[in-house]
PyMOL CGO cylinders between C-alpha atoms (Angstrom):
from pymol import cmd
from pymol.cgo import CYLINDER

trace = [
    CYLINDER, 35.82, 127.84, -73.81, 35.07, 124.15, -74.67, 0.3, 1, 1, 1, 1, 1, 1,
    CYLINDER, 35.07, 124.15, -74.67, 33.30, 123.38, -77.84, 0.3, 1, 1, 1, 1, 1, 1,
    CYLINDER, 33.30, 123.38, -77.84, 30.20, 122.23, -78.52, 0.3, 1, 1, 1, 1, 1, 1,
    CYLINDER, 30.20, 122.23, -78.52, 30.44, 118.86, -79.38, 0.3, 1, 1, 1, 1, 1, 1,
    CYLINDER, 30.44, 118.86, -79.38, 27.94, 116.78, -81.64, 0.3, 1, 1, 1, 1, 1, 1,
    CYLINDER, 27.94, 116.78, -81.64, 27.09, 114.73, -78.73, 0.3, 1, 1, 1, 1, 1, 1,
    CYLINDER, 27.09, 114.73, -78.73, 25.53, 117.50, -77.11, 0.3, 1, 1, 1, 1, 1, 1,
    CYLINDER, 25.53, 117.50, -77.11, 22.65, 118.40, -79.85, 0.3, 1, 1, 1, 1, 1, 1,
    CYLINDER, 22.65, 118.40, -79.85, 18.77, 117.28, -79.97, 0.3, 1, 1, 1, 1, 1, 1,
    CYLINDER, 18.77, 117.28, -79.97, 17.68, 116.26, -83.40, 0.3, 1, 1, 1, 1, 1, 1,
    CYLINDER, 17.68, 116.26, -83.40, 15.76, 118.55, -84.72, 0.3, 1, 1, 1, 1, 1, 1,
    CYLINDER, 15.76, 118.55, -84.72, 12.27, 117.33, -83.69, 0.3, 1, 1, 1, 1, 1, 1,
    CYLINDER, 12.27, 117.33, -83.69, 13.24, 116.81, -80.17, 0.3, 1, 1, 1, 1, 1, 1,
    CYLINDER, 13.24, 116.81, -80.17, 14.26, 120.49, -79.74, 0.3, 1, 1, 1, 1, 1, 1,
    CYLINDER, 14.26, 120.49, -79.74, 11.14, 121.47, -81.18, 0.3, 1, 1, 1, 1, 1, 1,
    CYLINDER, 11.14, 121.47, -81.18, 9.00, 119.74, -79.20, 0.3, 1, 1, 1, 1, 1, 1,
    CYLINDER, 9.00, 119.74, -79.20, 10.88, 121.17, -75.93, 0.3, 1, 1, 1, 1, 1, 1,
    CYLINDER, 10.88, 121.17, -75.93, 12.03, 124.48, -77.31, 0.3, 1, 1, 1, 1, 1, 1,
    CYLINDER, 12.03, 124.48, -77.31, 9.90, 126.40, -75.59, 0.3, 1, 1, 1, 1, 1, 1,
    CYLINDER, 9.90, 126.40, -75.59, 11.84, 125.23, -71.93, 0.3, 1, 1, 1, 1, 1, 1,
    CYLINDER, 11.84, 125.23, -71.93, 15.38, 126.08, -73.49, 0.3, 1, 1, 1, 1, 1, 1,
    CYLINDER, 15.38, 126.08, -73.49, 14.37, 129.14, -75.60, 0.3, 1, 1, 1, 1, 1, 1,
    CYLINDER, 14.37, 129.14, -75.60, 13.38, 130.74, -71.96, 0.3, 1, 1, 1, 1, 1, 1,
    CYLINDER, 13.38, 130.74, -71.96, 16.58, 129.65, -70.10, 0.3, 1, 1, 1, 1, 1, 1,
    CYLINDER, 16.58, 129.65, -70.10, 18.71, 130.71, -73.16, 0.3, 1, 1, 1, 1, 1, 1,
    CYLINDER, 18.71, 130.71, -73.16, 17.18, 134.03, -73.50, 0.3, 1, 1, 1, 1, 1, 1,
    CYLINDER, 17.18, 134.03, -73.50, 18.21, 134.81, -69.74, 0.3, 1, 1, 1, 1, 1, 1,
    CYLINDER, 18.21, 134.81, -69.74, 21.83, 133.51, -70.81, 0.3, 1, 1, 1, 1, 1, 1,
    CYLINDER, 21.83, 133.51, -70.81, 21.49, 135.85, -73.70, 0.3, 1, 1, 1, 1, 1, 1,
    CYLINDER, 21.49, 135.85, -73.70, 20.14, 138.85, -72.08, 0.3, 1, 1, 1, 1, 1, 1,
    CYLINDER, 20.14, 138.85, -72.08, 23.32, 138.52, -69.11, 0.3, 1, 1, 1, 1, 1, 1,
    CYLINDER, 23.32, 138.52, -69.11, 25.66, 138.90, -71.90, 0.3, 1, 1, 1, 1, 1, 1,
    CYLINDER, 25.66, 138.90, -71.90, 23.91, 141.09, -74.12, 0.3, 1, 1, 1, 1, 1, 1,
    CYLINDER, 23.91, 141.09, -74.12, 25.72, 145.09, -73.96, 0.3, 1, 1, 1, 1, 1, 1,
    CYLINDER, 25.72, 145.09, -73.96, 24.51, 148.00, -75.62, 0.3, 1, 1, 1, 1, 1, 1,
    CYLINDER, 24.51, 148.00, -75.62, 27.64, 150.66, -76.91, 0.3, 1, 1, 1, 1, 1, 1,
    CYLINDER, 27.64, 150.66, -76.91, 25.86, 153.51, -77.94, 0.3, 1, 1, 1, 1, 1, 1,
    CYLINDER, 25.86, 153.51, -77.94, 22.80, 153.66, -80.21, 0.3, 1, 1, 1, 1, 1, 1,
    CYLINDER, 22.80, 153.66, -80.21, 24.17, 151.42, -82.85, 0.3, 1, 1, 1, 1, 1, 1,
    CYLINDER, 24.17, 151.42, -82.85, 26.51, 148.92, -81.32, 0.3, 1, 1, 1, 1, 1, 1,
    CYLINDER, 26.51, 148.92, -81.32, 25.35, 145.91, -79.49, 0.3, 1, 1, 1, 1, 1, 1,
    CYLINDER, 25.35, 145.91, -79.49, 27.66, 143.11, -78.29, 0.3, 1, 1, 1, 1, 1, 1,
    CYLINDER, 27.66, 143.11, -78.29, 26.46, 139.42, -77.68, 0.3, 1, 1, 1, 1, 1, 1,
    CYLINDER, 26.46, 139.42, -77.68, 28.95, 137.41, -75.64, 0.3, 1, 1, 1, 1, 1, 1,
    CYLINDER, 28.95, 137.41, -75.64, 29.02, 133.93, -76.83, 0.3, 1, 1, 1, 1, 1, 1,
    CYLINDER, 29.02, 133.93, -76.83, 29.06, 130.96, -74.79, 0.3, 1, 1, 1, 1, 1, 1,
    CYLINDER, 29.06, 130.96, -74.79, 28.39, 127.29, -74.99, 0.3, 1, 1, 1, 1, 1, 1,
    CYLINDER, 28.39, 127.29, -74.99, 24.74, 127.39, -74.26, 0.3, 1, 1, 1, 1, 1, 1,
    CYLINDER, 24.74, 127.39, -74.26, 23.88, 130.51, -76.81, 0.3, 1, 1, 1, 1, 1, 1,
    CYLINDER, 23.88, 130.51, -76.81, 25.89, 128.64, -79.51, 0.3, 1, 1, 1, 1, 1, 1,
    CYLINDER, 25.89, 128.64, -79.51, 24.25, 125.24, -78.40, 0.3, 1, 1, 1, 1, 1, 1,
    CYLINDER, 24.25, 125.24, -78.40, 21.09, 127.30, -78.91, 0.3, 1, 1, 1, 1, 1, 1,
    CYLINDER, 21.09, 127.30, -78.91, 22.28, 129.09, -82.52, 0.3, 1, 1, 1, 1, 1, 1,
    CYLINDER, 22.28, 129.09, -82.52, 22.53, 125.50, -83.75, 0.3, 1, 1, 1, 1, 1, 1,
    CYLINDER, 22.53, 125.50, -83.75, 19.91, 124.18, -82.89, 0.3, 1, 1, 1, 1, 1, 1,
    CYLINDER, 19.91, 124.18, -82.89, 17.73, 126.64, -84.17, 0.3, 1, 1, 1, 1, 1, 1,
    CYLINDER, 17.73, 126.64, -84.17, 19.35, 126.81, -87.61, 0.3, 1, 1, 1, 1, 1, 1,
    CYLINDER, 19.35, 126.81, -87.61, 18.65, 122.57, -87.46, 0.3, 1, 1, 1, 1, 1, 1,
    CYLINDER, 18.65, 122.57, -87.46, 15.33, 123.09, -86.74, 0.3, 1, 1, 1, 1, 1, 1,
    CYLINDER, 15.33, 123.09, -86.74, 14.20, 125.70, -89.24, 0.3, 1, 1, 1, 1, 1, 1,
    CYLINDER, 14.20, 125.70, -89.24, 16.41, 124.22, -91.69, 0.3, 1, 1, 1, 1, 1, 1,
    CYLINDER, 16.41, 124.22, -91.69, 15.61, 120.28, -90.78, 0.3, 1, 1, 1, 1, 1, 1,
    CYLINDER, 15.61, 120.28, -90.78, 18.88, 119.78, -91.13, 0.3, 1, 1, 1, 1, 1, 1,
    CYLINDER, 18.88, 119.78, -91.13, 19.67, 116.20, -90.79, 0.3, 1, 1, 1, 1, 1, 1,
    CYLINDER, 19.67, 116.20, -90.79, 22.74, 115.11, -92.74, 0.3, 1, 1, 1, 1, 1, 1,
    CYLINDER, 22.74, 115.11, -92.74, 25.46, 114.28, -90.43, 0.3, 1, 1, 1, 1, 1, 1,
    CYLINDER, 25.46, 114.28, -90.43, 27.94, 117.02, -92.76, 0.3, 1, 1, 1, 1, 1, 1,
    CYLINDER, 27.94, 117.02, -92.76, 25.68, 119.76, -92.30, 0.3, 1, 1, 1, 1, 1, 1,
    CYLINDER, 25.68, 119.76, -92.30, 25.48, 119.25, -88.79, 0.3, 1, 1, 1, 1, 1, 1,
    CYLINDER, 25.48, 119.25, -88.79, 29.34, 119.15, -88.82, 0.3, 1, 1, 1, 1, 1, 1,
    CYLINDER, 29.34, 119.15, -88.82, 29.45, 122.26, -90.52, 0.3, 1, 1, 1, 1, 1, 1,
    CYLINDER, 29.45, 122.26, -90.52, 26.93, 124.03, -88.17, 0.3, 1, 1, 1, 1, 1, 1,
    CYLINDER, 26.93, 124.03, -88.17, 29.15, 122.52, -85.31, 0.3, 1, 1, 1, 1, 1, 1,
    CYLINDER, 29.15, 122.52, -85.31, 32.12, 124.18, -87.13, 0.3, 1, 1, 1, 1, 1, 1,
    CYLINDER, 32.12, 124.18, -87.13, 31.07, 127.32, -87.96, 0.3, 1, 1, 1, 1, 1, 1,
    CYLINDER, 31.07, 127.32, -87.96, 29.38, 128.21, -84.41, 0.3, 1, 1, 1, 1, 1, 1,
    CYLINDER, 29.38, 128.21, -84.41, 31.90, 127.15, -82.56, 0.3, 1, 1, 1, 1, 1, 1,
    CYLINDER, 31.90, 127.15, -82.56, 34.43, 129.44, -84.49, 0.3, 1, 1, 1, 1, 1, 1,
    CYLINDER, 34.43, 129.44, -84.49, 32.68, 131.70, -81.97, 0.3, 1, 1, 1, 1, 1, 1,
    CYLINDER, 32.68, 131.70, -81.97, 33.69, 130.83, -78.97, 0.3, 1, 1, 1, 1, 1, 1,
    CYLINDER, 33.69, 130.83, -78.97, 36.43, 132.35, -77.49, 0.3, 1, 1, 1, 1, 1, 1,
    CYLINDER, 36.43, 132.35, -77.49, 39.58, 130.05, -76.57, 0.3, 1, 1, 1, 1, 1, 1,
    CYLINDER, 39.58, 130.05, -76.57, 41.54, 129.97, -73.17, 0.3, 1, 1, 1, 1, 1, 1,
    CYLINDER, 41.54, 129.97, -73.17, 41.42, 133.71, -71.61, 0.3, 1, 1, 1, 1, 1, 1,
    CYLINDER, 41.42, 133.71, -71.61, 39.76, 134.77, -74.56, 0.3, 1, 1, 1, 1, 1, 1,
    CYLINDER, 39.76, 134.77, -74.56, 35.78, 136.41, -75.02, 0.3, 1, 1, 1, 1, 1, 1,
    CYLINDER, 35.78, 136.41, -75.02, 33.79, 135.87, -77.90, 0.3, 1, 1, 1, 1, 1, 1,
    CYLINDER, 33.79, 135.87, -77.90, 31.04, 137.51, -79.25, 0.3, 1, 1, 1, 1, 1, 1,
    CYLINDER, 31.04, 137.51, -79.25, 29.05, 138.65, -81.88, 0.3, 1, 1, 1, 1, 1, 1,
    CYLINDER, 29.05, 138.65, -81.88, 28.41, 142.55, -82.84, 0.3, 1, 1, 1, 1, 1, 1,
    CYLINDER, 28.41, 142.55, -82.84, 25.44, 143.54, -84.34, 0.3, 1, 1, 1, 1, 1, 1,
    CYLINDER, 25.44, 143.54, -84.34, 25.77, 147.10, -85.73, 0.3, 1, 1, 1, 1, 1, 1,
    CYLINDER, 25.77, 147.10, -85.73, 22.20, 147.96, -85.55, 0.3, 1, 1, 1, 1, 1, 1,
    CYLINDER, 22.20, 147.96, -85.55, 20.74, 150.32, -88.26, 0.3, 1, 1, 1, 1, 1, 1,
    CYLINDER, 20.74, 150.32, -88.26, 16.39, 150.53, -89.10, 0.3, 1, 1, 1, 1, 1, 1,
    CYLINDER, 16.39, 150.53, -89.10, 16.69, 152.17, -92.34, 0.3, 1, 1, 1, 1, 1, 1,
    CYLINDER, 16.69, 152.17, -92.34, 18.73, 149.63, -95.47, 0.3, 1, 1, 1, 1, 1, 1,
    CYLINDER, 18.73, 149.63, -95.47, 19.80, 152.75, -97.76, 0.3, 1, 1, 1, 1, 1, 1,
    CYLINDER, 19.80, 152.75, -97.76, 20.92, 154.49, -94.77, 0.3, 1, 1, 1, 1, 1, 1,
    CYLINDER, 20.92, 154.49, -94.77, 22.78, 150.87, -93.66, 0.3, 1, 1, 1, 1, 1, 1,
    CYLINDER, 22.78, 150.87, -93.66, 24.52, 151.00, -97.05, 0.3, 1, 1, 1, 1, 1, 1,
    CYLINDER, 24.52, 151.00, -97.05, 26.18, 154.27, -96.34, 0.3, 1, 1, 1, 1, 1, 1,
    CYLINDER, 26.18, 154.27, -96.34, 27.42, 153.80, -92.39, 0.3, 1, 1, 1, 1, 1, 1,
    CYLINDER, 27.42, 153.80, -92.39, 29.05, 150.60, -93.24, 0.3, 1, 1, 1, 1, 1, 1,
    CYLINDER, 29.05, 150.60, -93.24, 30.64, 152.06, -95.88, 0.3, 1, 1, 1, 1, 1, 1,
    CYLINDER, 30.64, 152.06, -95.88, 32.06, 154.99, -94.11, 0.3, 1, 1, 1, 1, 1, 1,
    CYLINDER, 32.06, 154.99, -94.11, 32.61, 152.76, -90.69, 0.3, 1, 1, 1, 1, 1, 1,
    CYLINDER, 32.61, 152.76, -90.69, 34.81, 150.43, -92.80, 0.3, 1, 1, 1, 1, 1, 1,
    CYLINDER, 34.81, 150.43, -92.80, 37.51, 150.98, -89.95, 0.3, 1, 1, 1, 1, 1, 1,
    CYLINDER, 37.51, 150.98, -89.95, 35.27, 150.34, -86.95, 0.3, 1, 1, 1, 1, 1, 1,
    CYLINDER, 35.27, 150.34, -86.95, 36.41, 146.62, -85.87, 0.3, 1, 1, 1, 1, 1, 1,
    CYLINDER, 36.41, 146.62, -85.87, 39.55, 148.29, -85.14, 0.3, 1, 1, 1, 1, 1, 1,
    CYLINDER, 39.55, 148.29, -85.14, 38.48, 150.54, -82.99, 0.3, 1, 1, 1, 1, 1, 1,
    CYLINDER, 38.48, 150.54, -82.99, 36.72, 148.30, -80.20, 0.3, 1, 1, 1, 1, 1, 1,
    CYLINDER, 36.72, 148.30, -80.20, 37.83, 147.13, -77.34, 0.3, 1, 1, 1, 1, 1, 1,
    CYLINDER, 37.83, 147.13, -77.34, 36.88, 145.69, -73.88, 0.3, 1, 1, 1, 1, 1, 1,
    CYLINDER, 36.88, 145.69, -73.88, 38.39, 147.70, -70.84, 0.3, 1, 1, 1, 1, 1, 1,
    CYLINDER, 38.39, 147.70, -70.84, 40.05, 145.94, -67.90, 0.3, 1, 1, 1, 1, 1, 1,
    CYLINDER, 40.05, 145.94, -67.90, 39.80, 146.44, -64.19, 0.3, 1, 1, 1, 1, 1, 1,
    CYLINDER, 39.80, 146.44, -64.19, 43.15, 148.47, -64.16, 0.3, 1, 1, 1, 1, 1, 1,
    CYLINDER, 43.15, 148.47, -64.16, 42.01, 149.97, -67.19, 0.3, 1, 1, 1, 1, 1, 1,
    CYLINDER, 42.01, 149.97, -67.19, 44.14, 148.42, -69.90, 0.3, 1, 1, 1, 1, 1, 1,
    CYLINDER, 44.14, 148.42, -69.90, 42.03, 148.48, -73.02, 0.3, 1, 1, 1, 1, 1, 1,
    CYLINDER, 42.03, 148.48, -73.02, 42.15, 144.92, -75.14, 0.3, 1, 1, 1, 1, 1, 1,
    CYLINDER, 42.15, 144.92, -75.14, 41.69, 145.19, -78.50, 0.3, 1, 1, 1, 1, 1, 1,
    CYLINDER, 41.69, 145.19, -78.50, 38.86, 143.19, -80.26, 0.3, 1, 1, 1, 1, 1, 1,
    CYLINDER, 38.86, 143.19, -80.26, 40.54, 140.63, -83.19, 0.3, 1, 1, 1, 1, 1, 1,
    CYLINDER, 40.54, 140.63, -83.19, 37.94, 140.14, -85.62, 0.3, 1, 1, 1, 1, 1, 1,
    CYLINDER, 37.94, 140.14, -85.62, 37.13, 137.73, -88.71, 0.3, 1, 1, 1, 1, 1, 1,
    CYLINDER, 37.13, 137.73, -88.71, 38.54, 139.54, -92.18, 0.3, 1, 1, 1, 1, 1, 1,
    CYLINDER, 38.54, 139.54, -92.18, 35.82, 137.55, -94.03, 0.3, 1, 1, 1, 1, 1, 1,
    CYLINDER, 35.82, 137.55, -94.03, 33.64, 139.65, -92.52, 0.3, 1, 1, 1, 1, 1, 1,
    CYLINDER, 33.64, 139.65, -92.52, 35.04, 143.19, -93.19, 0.3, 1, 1, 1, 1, 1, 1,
    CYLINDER, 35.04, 143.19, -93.19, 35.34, 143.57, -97.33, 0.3, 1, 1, 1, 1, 1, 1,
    CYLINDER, 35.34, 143.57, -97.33, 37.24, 146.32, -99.17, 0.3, 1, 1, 1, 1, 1, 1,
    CYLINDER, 37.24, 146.32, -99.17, 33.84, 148.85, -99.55, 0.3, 1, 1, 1, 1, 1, 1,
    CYLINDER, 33.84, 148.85, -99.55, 32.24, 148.44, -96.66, 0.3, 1, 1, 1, 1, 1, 1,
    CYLINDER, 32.24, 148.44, -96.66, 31.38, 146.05, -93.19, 0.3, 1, 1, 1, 1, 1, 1,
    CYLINDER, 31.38, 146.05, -93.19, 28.86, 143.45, -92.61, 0.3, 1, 1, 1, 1, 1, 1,
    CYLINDER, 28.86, 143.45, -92.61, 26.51, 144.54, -90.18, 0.3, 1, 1, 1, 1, 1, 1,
    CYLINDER, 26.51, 144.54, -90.18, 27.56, 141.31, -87.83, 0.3, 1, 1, 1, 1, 1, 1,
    CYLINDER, 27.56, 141.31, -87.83, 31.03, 141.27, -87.29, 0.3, 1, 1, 1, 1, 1, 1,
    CYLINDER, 31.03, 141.27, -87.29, 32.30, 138.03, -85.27, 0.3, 1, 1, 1, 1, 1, 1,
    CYLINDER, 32.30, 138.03, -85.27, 34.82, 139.31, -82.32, 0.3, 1, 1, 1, 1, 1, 1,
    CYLINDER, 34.82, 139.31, -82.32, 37.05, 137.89, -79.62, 0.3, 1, 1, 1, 1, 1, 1,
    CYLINDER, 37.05, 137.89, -79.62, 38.60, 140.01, -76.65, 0.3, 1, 1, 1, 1, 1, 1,
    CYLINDER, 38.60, 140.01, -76.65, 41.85, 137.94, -75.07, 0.3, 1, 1, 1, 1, 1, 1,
    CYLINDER, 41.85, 137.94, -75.07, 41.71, 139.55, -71.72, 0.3, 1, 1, 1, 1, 1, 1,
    CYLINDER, 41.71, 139.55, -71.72, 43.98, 136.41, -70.25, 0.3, 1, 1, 1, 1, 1, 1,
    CYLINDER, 43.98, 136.41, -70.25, 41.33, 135.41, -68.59, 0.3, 1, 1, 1, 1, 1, 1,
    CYLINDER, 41.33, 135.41, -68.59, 40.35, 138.84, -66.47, 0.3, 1, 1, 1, 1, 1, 1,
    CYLINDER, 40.35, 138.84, -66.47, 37.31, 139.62, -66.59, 0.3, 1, 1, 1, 1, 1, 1,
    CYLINDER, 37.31, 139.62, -66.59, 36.40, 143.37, -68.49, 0.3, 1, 1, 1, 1, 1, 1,
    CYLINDER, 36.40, 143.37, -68.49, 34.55, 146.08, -66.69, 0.3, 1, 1, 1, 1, 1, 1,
    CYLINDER, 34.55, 146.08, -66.69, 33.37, 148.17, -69.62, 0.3, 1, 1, 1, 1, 1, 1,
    CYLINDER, 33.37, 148.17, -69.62, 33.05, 147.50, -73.36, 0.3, 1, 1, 1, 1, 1, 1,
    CYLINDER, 33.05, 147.50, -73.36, 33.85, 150.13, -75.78, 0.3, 1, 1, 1, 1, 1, 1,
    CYLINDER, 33.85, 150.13, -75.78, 34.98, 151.84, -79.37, 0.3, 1, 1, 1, 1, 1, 1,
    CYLINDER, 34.98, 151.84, -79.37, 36.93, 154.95, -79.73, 0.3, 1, 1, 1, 1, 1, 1,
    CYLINDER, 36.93, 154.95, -79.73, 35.87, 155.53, -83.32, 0.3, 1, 1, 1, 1, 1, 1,
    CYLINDER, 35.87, 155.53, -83.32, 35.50, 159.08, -83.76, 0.3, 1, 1, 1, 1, 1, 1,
    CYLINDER, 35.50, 159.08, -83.76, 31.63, 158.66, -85.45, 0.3, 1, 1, 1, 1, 1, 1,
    CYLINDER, 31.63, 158.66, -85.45, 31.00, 156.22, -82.89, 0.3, 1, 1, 1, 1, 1, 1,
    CYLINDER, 31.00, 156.22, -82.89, 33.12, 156.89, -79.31, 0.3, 1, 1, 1, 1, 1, 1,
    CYLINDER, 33.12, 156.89, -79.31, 30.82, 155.59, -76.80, 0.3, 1, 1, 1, 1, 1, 1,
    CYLINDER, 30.82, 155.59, -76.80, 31.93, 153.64, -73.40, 0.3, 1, 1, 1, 1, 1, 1,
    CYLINDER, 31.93, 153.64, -73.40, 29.18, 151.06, -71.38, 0.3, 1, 1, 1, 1, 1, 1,
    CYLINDER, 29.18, 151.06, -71.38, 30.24, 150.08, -68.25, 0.3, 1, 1, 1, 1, 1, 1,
    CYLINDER, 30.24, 150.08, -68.25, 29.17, 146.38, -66.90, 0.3, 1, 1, 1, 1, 1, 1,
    CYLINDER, 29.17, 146.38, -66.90, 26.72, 145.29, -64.87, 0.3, 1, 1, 1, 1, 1, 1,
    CYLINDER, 26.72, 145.29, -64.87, 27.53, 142.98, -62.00, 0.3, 1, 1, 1, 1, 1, 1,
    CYLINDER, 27.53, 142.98, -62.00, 25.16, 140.53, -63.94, 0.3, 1, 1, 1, 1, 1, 1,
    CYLINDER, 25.16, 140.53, -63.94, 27.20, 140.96, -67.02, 0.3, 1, 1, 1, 1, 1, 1,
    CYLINDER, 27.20, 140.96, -67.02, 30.66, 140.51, -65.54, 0.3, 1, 1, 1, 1, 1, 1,
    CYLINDER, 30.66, 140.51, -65.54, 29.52, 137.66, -63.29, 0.3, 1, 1, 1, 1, 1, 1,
    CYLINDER, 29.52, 137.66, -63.29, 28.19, 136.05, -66.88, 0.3, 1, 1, 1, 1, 1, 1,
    CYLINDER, 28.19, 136.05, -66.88, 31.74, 136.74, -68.44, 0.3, 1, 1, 1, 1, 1, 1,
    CYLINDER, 31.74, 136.74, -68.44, 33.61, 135.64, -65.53, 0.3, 1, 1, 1, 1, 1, 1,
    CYLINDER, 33.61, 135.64, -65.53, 31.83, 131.74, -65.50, 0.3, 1, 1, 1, 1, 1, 1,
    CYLINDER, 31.83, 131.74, -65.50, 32.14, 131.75, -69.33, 0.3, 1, 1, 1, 1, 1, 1,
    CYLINDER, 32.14, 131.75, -69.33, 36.15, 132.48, -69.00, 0.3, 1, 1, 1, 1, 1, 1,
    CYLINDER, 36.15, 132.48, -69.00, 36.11, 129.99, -66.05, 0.3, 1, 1, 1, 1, 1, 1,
    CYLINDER, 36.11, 129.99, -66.05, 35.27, 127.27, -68.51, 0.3, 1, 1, 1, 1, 1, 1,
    CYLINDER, 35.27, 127.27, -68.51, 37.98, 127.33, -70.35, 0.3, 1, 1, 1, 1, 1, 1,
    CYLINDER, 37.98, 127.33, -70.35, 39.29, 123.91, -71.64, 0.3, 1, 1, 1, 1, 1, 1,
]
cmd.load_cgo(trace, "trace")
């Protein structure tokens, strides 16, 4: 997918003062790509509008300004996106209670390797993931993800962890999302 270029961002004022029009389209972008795995697992396929979005939300609450911030924002979000035939996404291991939190990602140290996004034919890709994110005690509880499915589009998302096996199929919405994302390729 094609990165977000600086180009392509409002100054921070500007996308306040129509935020309210994008923050509506870019929560229906959001919600197409948006998969549930189980009761703790949710996946957020990236694209160029939700990362377009990510910025400029961390610009506006931020008032970021300085042309190497912006860079860096630019930099770091777009580490997101998934290249040619390749998904990206973020996974938000979702857990209410912090002292309970403490102790899953601890014993789920081994989850990222465990995930995967299942094919048509039902070859299962394995997610690669972003070692900064997984440290020697225990997991972050958003783990940055990419699925290189050449460019095919999955049917079903899932982890065979023991603690956490769980399989969601996709919704036509969902795999017609994912399918114009990996169209876009550069």
């Amino acid at each position: 997918m094609r990165p977000l270029e600086r180009s392509q961002l409002l100054d921070y004022q500007t996308y306040a003062e129509e935020r309210d029009d994008h923050r509506s389209r870019i929560m229906r972008a959001k919600n197409a790509r948006r998969v549930h795995v189980g009761p703790h697992l949710t996946f957020l396929f990236e694209n160029h509008d939700t990362i377009w979005y990510q910025i400029q939300e961390m610009m506006r609450v931020e008032h970021i300004v300085k042309e190497a911030d912006i860079a860096h924002e630019l930099g770091t979000y777009n580490e997101l996106l998934g290249g040619p035939g390749e998904l990206g996404c973020t996974l938000l291991i979702e857990i209410e209670s912090p002292e309970e939190r403490a102790v899953w990602l601890k014993k789920w140290l081994p989850l990222p390797h465990h995930l995967y996004a299942e094919l048509e034919d039902g070859t299962r890709v394995p997610a690669s993931f972003d070692p900064r994110q997984v440290g020697e005690e225990r997991l972050s509880s958003v783990q940055y993800l990419k699925f290189q499915t050449g460019g095919r589009v999955p049917v079903a998302i899932g982890s065979d962890f023991e603690e956490l096996k769980a399989h969601t199929l996709l919704t036509e919405a969902q795999r017609k999302a994912l399918s114009v994302d990996l169209s876009q390729d550069n």
